[in-house]
VOPAGU-2260 file (C-alpha; in pm, 1 decimal, decimal comma):
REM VOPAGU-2260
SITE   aa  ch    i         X         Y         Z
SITE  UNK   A    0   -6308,0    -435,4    2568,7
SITE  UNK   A    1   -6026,9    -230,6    2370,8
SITE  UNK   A    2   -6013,5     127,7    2325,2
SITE  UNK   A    3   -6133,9     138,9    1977,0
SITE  UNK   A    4   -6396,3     -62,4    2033,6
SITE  UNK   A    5   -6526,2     168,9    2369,7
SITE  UNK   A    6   -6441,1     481,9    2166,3
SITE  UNK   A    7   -6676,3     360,5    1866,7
SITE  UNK   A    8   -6910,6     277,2    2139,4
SITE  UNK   A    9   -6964,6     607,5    2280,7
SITE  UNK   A   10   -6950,4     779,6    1969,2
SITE  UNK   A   11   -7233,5     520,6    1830,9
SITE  UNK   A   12   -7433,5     608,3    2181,7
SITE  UNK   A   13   -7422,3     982,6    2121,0
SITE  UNK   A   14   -7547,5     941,9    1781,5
SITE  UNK   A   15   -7255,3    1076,9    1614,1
SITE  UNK   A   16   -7104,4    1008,8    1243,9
SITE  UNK   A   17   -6675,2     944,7    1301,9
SITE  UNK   A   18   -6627,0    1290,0    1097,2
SITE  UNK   A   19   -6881,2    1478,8    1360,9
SITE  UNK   A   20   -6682,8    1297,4    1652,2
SITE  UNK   A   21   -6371,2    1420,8    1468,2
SITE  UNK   A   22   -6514,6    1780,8    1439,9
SITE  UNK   A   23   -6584,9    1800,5    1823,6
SITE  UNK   A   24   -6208,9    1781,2    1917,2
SITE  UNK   A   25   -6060,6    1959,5    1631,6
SITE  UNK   A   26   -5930,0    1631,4    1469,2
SITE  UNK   A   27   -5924,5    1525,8    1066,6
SITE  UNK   A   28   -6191,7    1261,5    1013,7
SITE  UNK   A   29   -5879,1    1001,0     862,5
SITE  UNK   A   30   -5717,8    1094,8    1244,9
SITE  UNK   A   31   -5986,4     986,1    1423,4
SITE  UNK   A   32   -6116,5     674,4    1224,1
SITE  UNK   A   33   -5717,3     562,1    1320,3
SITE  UNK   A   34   -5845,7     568,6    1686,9
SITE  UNK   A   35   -6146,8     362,8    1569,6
SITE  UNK   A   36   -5987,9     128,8    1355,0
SITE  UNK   A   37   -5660,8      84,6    1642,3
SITE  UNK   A   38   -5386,6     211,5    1409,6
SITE  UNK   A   39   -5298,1     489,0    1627,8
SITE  UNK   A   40   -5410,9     553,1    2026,2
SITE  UNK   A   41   -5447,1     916,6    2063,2
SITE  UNK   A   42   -5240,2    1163,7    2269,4
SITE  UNK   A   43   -5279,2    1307,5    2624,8
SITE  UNK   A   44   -5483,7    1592,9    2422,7
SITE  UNK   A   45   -5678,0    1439,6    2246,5
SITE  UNK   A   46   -5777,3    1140,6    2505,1
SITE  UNK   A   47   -5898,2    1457,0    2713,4
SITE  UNK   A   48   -6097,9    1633,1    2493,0
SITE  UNK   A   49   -6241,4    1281,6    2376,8
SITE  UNK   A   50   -6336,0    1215,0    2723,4
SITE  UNK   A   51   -6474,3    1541,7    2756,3
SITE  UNK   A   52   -6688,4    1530,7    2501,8
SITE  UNK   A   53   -6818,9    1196,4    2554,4
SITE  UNK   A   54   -6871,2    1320,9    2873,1
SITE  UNK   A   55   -6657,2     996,2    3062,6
SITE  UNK   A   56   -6374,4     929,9    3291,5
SITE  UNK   A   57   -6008,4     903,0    3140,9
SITE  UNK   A   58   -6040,3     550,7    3281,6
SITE  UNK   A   59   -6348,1     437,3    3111,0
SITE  UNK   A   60   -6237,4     578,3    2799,5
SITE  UNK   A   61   -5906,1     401,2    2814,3
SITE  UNK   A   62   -6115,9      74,4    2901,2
SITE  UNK   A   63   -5948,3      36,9    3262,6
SITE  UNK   A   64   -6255,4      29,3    3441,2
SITE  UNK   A   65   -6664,3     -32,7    3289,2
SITE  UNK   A   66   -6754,9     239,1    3541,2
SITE  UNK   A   67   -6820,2     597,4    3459,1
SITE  UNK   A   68   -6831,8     786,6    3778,2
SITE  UNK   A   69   -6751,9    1119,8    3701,6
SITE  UNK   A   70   -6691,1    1411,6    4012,0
């Protein structure tokens, strides 16, 4: 799996449209649908606050492991 494709993923999972998921971090909806669509990866901010509100691991967000074992 690619990052878009886990980051469309976990928005679809928490119910979410892209501009609500943009919203949540402070992001432009056009911004984020560029992380969906793989045009642009996002920066060390923005991974964070993605994987803080989809409430996952830096490394399941960034697809380097399918397990989501937060502390």
């Amino acid at each position: 799996m690619e990052f878009k494709q886990r980051l469309r993923q976990l928005r679809k999972q928490k119910k979410e449209t892209q501009a609500q998921a943009a919203a949540a971090i402070g992001l432009q909806q056009r911004h984020y649908q560029r992380f969906e669509l793989g045009e642009n990866l996002p920066g060390y901010a923005n991974l964070i606050a993605l994987a803080d509100h989809f409430e996952v691991t830096l490394d399941y967000l960034m697809c380097r492991t399918d397990e989501n074992v937060r502390p």
